[in-house]
C-alpha positions in Angstrom: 84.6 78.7 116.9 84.6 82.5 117.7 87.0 84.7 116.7 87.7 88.5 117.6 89.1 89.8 114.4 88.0 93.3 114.0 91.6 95.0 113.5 91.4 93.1 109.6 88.0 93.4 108.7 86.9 96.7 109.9 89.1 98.8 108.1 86.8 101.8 107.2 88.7 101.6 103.6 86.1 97.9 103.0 82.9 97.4 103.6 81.0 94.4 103.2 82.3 92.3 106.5 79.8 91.6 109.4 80.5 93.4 113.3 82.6 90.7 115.3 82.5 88.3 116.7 83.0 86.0 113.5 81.9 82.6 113.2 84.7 80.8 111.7 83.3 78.4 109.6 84.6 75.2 107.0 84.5 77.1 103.6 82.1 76.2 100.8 81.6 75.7 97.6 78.2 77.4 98.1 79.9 80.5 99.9 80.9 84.1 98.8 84.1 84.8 99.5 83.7 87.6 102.5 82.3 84.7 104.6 84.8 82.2 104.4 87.9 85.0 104.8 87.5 84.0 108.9 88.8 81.0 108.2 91.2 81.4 105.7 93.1 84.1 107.9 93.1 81.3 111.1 94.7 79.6 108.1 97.6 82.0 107.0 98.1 82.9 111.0 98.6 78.7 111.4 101.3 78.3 108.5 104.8 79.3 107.7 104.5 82.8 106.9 105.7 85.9 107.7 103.6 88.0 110.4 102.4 90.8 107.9 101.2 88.0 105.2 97.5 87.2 106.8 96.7 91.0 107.1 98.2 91.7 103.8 96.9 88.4 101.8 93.5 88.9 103.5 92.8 91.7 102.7 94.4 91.4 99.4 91.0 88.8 98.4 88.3 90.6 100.4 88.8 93.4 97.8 88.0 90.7 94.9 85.4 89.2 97.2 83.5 93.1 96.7 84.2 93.0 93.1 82.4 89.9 93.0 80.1 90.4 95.6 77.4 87.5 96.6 78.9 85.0 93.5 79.5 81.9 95.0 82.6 80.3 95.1 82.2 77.5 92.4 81.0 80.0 89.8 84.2 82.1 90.2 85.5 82.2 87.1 89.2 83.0 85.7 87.3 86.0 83.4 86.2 87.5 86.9 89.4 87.5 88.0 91.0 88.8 84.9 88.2 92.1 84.4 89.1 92.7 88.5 93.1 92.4 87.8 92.2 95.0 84.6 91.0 97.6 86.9 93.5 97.2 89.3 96.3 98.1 86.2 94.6 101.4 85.9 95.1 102.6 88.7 98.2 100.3 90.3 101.8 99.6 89.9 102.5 96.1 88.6 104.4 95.1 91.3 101.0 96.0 93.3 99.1 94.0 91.2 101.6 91.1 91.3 101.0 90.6 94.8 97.5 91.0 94.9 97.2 87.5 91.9 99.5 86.1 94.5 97.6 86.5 97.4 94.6 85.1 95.0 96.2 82.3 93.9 97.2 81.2 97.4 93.3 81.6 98.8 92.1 79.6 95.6 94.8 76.8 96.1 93.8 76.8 100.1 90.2 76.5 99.0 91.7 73.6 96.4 93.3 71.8 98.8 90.6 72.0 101.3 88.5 70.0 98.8 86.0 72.8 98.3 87.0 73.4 94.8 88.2 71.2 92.3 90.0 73.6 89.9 91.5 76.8 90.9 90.7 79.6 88.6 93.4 81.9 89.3 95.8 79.3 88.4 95.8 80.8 84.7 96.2 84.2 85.6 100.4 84.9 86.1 101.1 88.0 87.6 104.0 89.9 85.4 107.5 89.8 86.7 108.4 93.0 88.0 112.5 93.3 88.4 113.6 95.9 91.2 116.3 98.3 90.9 119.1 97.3 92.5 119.1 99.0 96.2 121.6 102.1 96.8 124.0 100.8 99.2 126.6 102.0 101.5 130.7 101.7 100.2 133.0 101.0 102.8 134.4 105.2 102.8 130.2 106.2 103.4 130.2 103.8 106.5 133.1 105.0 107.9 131.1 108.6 107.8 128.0 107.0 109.0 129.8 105.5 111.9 131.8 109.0 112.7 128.8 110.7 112.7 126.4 108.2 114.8 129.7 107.8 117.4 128.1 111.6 119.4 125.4 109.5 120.8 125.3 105.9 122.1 121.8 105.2 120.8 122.6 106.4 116.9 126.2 104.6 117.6 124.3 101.4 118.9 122.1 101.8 115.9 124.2 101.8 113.1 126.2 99.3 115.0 123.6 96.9 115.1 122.5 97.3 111.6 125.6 97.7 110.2 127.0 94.8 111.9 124.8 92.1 112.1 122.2 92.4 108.9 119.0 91.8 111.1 116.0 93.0 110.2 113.9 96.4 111.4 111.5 93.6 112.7 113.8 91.8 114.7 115.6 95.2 116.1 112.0 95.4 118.0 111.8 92.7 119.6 115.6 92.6 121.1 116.0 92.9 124.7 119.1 93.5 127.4 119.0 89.6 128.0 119.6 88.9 124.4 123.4 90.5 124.5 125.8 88.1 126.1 128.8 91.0 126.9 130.5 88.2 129.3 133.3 88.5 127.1 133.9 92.3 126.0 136.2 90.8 123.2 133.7 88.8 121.4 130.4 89.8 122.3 127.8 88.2 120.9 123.8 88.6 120.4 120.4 86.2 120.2 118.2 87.1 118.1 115.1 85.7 119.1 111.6 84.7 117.7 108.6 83.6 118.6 106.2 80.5 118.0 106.5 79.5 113.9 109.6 82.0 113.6 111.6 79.8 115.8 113.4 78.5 113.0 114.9 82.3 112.4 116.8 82.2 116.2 120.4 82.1 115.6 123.3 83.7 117.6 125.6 86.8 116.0 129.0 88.0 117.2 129.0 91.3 117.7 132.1 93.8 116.9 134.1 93.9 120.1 133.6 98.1 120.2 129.8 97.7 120.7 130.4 96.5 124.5 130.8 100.1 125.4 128.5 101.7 123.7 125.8 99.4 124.8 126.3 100.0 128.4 126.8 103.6 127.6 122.9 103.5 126.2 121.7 101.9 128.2 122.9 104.2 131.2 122.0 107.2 129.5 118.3 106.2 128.6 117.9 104.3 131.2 116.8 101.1 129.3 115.6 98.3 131.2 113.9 95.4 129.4 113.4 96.3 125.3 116.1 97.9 124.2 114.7 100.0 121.4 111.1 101.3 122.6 110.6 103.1 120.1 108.4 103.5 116.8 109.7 102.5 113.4 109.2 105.9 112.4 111.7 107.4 115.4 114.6 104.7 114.3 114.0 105.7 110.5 114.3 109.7 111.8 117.8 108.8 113.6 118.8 107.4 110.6 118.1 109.8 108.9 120.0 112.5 111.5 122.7 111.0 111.8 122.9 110.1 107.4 122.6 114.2 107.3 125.1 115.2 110.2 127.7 112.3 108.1 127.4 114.5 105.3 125.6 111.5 102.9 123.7 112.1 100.3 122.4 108.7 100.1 119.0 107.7 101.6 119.8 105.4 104.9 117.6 103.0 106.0 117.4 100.0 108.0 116.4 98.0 104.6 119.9 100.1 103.3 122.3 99.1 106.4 121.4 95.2 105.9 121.7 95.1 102.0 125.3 96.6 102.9 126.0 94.2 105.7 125.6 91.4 102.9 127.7 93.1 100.2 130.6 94.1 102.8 130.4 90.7 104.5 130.5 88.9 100.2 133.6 91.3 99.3 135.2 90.5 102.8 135.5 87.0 102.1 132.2 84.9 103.1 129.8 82.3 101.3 126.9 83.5 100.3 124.9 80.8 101.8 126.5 81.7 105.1 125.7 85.3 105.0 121.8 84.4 104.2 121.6 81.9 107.2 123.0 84.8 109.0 120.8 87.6 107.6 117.6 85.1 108.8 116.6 84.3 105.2 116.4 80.1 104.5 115.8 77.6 101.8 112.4 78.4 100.8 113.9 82.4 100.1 113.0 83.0 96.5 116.3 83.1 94.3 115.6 87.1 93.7 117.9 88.1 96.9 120.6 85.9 96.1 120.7 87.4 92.7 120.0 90.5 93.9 123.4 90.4 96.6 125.5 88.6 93.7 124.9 91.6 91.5 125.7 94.0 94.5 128.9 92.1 95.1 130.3 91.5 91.8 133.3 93.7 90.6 132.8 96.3 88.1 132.8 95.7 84.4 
């Protein structure tokens, strides 16, 4: 099977990987771990992750593959894979080194489970538990500012709005489109947020607050949107963020990452389960723990 993956493994940061097209190949135990990456992407793209985990996992081992170089798979040892996570800790944060014995572990439990090995050698190796600070949200005064200030222009307004309101991800504020707002009723308007292929799972349906009815149309007027209804770069959305954070009079970093982590906290103190706002938020069961802990602390009264 031929593959055209050039976008991973050409990087100019690596070396090591042949010029496509790549031969993806079953994996062996006889193999050294740049040839049987091929296939263990196909792998990653095929199963429940998120669409940033093959590039990032991937490219994650090819950097132990050139620490190891030509050393064949079944004499990989757990002492090569602590001397490579030793000079990754001069150099790295731990939480950067964390994921990179993640993304380890999962390509020596694939190659486990695909019968090529019979122990995994990174199994041994636990990456440290790094605890992040808890984020700097919003309180309830800051995102009447926010709000104020964002009202001058429909697309801030609808911004903020959308953030604000609903908790959806950057990710997800790409891919909406005109079709995706149901404004039938102006009092309870409502919004799809759609996915594609193994995301499926993460469609749900939002209600929207009744004032965003005429801001939309007001945007969508003004800059003459048709189909997607942010074409833009993540890096223009963070900059009207930012604008309209500065023109509010905040001093507080705002962020897409910022607006949902306040959407949660605002929606806990206002009354809802927890398990209601992450269904909501497009997290699920297999979430980790950490972001329910993380929102409990958030919400939790002062001491």
């Amino acid at each position: 099977m031929i593959t055209d993956q050039a976008s991973l493994f050409d990087r100019k940061k690596y070396a090591g990987m042949p010029v496509q097209p790549y031969q993806i190949e079953p994996p062996a135990a006889d193999q050294h771990i740049l040839k049987t990456l091929p296939a263990y992407y196909a792998y990653l793209q095929s199963g429940e992750y998120s669409k940033y985990t093959p590039d990032d996992f991937t490219s994650d081992v090819k950097k132990f593959g050139l620490f190891v170089k030509d050393k064949p798979l079944d004499l990989i040892t757990s002492s090569d894979i602590q001397q490579w996570v030793g000079e990754l800790k001069k150099t790295m944060t731990p939480k950067t080194v964390s994921r990179k014995i993640t993304a380890l572990n999962n390509y020596f439990t694939w190659l486990e489970t695909e019968k090529v090995l019979t122990v995994n050698p990174a199994q041994s190796i636990r990456a440290a538990r790094v605890t992040s600070p808890l984020p700097d949200i919003l309180f309830e005064s800051e995102c009447k500012q926010l709000r104020a200030a964002a009202s001058h222009d429909p697309r801030a307004y609808l911004l903020v709005l959308l953030l604000l309101e609903t908790g959806i991800k950057k990710a997800e504020l790409f891919e909406l489109k005109v079709s995706h707002f149901d404004l039938s009723d102006a009092y309870a308007p409502e919004l799809w947020v759609k996915h594609a292929k193994k995301q499926l799972r993460k469609d749900r349906k939002l209600k929207l607050p009744p004032a965003i009815a005429a801001v939309f149309a007001d945007y969508i007027e003004r800059y003459h949107i048709t189909d997607t209804v942010f074409p833009y770069s993540a890096r223009t959305i963070q900059q009207i963020l930012t604008d309209t954070a500065k023109q509010s009079g905040l001093q507080k970093k705002v962020t897409a990452s910022v607006l949902r982590d306040t959407f949660v906290v605002r929606s806990l103190k206002q009354g809802a389960k927890l398990e209601d706002v992450i269904v909501k938020i497009g997290l699920n069961e297999f979430t980790s723990s950490d972001a329910r802990k993380k929102y409990l602390k958030l919400a939790a009264a002062g001491l």
